[in-house]
C-alpha positions in Angstrom: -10.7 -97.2 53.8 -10.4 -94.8 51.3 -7.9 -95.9 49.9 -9.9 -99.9 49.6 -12.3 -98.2 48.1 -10.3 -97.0 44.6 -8.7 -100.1 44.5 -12.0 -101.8 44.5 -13.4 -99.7 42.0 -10.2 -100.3 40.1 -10.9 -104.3 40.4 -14.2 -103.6 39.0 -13.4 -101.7 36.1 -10.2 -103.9 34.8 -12.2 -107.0 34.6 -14.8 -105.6 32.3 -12.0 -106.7 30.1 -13.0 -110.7 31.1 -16.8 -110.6 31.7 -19.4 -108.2 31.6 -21.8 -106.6 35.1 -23.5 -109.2 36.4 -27.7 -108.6 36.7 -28.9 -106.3 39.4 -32.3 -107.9 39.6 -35.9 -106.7 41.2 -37.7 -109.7 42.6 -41.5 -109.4 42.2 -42.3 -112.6 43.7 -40.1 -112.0 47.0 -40.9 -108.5 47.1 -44.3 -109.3 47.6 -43.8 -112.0 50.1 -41.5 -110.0 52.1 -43.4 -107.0 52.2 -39.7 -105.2 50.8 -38.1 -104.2 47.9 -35.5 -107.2 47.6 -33.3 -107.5 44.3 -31.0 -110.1 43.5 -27.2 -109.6 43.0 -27.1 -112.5 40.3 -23.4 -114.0 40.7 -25.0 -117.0 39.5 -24.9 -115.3 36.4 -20.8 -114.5 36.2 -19.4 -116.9 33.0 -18.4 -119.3 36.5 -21.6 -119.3 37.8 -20.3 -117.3 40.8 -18.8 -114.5 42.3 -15.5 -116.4 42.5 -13.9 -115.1 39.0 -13.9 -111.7 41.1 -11.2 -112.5 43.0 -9.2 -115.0 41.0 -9.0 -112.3 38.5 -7.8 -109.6 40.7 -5.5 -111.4 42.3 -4.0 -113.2 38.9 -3.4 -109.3 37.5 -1.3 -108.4 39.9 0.8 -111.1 39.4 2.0 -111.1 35.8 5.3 -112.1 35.6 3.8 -115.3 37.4 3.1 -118.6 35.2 2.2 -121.2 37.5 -0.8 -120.9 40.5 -1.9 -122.9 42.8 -5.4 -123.1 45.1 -7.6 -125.3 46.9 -11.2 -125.3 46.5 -14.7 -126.7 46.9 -15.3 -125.8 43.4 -16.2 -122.4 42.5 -12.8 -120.6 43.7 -11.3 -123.8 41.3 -13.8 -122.4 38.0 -12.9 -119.2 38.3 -9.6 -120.0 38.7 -8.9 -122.5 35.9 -11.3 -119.7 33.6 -8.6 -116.9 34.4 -5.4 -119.3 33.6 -6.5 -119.9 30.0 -8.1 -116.5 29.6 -4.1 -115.6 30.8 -1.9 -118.1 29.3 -0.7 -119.5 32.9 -0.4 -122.9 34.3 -2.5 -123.9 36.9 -2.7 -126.8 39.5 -6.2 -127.0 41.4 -6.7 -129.2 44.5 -10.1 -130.2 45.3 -12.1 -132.2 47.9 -13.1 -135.5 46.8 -16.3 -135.0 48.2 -16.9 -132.2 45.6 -19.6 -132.7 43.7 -18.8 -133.7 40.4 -20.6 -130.6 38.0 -17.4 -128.8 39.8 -15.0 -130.9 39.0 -16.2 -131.2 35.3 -16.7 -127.4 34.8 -13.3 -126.5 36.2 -11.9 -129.1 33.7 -13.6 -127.8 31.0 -12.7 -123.8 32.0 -9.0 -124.5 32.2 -8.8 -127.0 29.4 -5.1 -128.0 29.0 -4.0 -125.2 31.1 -4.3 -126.8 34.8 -4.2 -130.0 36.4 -6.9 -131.4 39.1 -5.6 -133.0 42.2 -8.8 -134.7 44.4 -7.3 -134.7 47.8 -9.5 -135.1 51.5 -13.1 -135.1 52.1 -12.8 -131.6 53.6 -11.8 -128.5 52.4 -9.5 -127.9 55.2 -7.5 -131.1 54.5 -8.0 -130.0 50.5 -6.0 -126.8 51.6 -3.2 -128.0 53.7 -2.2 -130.9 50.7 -2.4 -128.0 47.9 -0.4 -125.2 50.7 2.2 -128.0 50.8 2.7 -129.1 47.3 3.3 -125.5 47.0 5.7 -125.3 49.1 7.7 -128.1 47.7 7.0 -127.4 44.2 6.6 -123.5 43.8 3.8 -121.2 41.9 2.3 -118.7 43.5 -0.6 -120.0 46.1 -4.4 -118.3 45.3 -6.0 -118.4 48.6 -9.9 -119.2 48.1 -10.8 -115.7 50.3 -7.2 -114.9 53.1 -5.8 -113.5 50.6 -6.1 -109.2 50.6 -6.4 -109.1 46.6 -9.0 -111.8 46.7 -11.0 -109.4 48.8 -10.7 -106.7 46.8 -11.6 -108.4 43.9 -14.9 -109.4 45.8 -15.7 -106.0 46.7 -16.0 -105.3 43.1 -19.1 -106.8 43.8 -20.2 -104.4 46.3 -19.4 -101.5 43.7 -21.6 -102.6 40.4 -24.7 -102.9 43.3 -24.4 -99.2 44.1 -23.8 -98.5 40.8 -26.5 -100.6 39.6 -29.2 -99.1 42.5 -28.2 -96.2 42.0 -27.9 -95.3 45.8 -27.1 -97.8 49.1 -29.1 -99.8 50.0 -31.0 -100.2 53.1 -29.8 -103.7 53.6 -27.1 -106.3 52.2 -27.7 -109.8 52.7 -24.0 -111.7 52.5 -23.6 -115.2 52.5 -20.2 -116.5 54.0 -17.8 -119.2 53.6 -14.2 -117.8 54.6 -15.1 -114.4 54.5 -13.3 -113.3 51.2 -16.7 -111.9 49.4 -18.7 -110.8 52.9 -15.7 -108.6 54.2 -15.0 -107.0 51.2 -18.3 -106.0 50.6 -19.0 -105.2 54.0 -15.8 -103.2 53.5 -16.8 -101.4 50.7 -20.1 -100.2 52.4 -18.7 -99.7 56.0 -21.3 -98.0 58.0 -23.3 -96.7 54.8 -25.3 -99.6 54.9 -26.6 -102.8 57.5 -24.7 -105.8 56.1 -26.3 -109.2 57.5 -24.6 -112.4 57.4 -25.6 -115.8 57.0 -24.0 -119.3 57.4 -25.0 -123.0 57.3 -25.5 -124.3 60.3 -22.7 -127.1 59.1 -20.1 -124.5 58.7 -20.7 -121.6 61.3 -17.5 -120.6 61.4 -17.8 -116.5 61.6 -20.3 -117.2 64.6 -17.8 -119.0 66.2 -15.2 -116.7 65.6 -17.2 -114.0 66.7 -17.6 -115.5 69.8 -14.0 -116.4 70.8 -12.9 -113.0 69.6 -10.5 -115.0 67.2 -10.7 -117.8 64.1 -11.3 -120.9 65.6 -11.4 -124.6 63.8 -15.2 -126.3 64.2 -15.2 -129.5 65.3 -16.9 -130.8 62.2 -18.2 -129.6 59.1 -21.4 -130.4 57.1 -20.3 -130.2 53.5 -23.6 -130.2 52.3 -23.5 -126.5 51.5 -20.4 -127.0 49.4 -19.8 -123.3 48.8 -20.0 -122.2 52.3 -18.3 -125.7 54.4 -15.5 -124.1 55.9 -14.0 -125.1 59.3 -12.1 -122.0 60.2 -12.8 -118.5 58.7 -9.5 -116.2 57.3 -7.5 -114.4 59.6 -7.4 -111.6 57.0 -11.6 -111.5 56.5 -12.0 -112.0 59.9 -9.7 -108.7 60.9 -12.4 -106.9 58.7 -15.2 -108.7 60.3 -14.5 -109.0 63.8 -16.7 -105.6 64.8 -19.9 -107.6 63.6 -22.9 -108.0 65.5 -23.7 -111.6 66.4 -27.0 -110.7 66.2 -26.6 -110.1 61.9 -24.9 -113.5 62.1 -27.5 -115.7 61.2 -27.0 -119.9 61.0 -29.7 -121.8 59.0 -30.2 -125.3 59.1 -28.8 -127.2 56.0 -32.6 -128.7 55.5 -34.7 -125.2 55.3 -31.9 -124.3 52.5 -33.1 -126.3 50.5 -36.5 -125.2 50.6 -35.4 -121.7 49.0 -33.4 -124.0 46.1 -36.7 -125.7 45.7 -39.1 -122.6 45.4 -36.6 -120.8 43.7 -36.4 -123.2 40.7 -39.9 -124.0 40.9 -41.2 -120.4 40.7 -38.3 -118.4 39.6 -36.8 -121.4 37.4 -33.1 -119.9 38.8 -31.1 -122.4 39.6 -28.6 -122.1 43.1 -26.4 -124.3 45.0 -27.0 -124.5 48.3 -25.1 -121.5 49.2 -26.2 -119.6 46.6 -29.8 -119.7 48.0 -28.6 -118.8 51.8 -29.1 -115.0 51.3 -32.8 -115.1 50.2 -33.7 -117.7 52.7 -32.3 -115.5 55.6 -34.8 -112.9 54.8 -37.7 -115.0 56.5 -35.8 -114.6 59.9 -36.0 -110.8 59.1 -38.6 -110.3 57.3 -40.4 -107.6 60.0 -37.0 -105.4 60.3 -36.8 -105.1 56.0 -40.5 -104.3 56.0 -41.0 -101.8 53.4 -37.1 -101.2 52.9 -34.6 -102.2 50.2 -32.6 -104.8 50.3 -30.0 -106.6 48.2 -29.6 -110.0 48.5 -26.3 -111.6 46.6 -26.8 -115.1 45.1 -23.2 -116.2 45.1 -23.7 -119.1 43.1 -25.4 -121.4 40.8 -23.3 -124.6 40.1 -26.0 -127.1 41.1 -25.4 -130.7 40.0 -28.9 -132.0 39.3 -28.3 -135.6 40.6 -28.8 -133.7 43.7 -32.0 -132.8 43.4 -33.4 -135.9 44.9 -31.7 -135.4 47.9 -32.5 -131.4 47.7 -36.1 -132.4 47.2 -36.2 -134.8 50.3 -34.4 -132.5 52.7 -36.9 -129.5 51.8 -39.8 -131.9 52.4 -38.9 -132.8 55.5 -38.1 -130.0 56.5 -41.2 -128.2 55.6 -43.1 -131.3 57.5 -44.7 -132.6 54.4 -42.7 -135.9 54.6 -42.4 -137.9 57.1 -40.8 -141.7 58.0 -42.3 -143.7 60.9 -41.6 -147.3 61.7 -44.7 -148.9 62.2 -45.2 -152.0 64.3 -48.0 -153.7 62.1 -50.0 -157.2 63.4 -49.4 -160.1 61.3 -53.0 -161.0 61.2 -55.1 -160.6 57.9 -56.6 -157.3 57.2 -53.9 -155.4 58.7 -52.5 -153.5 55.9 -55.8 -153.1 54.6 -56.9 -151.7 57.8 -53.6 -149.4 57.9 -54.6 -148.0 54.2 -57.7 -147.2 55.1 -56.4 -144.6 57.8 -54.2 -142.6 55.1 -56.2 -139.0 54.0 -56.4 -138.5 50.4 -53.2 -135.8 50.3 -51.3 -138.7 51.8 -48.9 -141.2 49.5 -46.8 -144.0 50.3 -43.4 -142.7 48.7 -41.7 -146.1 50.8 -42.6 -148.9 52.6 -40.4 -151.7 53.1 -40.8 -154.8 56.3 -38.1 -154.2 58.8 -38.6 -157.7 60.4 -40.1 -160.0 58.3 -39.9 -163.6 60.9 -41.7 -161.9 63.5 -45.3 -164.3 64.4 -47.4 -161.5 66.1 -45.8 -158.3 64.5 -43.9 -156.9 61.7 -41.8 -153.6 62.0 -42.2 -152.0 58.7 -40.1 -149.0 57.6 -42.5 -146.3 56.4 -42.3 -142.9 54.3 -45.5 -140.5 53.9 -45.6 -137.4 51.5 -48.4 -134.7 51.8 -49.8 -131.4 51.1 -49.5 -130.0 54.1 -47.9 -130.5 57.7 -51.5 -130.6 59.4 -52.5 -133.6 57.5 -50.1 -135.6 60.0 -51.5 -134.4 63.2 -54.4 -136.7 61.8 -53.2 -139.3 60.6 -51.1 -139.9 64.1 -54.2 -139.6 66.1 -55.8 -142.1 63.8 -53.4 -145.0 63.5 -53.5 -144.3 68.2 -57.2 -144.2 67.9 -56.9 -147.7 66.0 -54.1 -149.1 68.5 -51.0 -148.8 65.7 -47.9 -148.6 67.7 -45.8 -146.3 65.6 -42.3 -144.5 66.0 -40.9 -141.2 64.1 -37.9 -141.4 62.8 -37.8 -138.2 60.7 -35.3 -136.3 63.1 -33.6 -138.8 64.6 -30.1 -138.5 62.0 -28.5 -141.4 63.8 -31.3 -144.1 62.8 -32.6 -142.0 59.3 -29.1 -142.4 58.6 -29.0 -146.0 58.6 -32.9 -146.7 57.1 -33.8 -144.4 54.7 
């Protein structure tokens, strides 16, 4: 432990030579909601836009006679390592899933300039891995594991060290959000029993949960890759060997859709911008919000490489999740005055955002495919009563994924 710890600290002082501390910040607008004294580890704020140079850069050091590396990535692993082989000088070959989002692909690009090659291989990150593990094999470098990789953890607990430094003491809690373990067992690590270190996944990619559970890594079954930064099937054997004494009670899953409601109020009121991962921290504190009371707590916001033509989607899945929006298929009679009669049901907080006829050769009826946005959840509790109250035979289809998936 001991001996983690100076080569941690070392991590953290040799790549002041790359990029300066990232922002220890005091959130008013949390802190007040929360009833806590919650700062923000910024890793959104690295020169990658997350934590990931960390690593990368530790790792790359200790490897100088090396001039060719290799990793797979969902994108900010890939930045931080295409930023470190032109900062060094060193080839690099970067395989990515195609389902990346395509800000990632363009800033690893532009970070690594002429100095690495992109390879879009697999619409998971697993598959991403095994193609770039092979081609190394076959064609040599040195392979960069995303997070199994020892000096990738110790780079991330670098982390860990400019937050106590930056406090000024431990504090009370550390909210991690986790992936393949790289960043939350290193700093969990670093800390050890100094501190409460609580974890949090997307429900899409629970893979330290399951772990946990087995007692050993296990592959999920499928994985959501909405939450980009955190979609990984199986977690490292290495960061699970440092994370295996964990509670499953600080394991905490959240729903892809109520992330996005922290991205949204985040940007709205903070104006920070986070990827889906990088808001998982902060929106775990509502599912803890009575055990923080009045404590400090440090939550890290791993990441901020949002590509905007997601925020539709962002938007929609925070709406619905909140229960302000809301799509019905409603089965209207084909006589005149019907749609009038329908209109005059909706409240004033309520707007069409879609309607569109379902079955259009129907003589009695017509199913028509309808979306409702309002203020507040409430506001549909009436609205339901009133189109029964009227006789409007009506269906909702907001969480059923099988049929949203193929109408809206």
């Amino acid at each position: 432990m001991t001996d983690f710890m100076t080569r941690a600290r070392a991590a953290q002082e040799a790549m002041r030579q790359v990029f300066p501390v990232t922002p220890l910040q005091r959130n008013v607008h949390l802190s007040e909601r929360f009833g806590a004294d919650i700062w923000l580890k910024r890793e959104d704020l690295s020169p990658v836009r997350s934590y990931k140079i960390r690593g990368a850069f530790n790792a790359m050091r200790k490897q100088p006679d090396q001039d060719l590396f290799v990793c797979a990535s969902a994108g900010n692993h890939a930045q931080g390592v295409a930023f470190m082989c032109k900062h060094l000088g060193v080839k690099g070959v970067i395989f990515m899933p195609v389902t990346t989002p395509q800000q990632k692909i363009h800033k690893t690009r532009t970070f690594g300039g002429d100095q690495v090659e992109i390879h879009l291989i697999g619409d998971y990150f697993d598959d991403c891995l095994a193609a770039a593990k092979a081609w190394c094999a076959e064609k040599g470098g040195h392979f960069l594991s995303p997070f199994d990789d020892e000096d990738v953890i110790e780079g991330q607990a670098s982390l860990a060290v400019e937050i106590e430094q930056q406090l000024g003491q431990v504090p009370d809690h550390v909210v991690l959000p986790v992936g393949g373990g790289g960043m939350s067992s290193g700093v969990a690590t670093w800390f050890g029993d100094r501190t409460h270190c609580l974890f949090v996944e997307p429900a899409g990619g629970a893979c330290l949960r399951a772990a946990l559970a087995a007692g050993h890594p296990v592959t999920l079954d499928h994985v959501d890759t909405f939450v980009d930064g955190a979609a990984v099937g199986r977690i490292g054997e290495k960061t699970f060997d440092l994370l295996r004494n964990v509670h499953l009670s600080d394991v905490h899953v959240l729903p892809e859709d109520r992330i996005c409601t922290t991205m949204i109020e985040m940007l709205n009121i903070e104006g920070i911008v986070l990827e889906p991962a990088g808001a998982l921290a902060i929106e775990a504190v509502e599912d803890i919000q009575s055990f923080v009371r009045g404590r400090t707590v440090v939550c890290v916001t791993s990441g901020g490489n949002f590509d905007f033509e997601r925020l539709p989607e962002v938007k929609e899945r925070a709406q619905r999740y909140s229960g302000v929006k809301k799509y019905f298929i409603l089965r209207l009679p084909q006589r005149p005055g019907a749609l009038k009669e329908f209109l005059g049901i909706l409240g004033p907080d309520d707007d069409i955002a879609r309607f569109e006829y379902m079955k259009k050769s129907a003589r009695n009826f017509g199913s028509v495919l309808i979306g409702i946005e309002t203020s507040k959840p409430e506001n549909f509790v009436r609205l339901f009563a009133h189109l029964e109250d009227a006789g409007f035979t009506y269906t909702d289809i907001t969480n059923d994924e099988t049929l949203a998936q193929f109408v809206i």
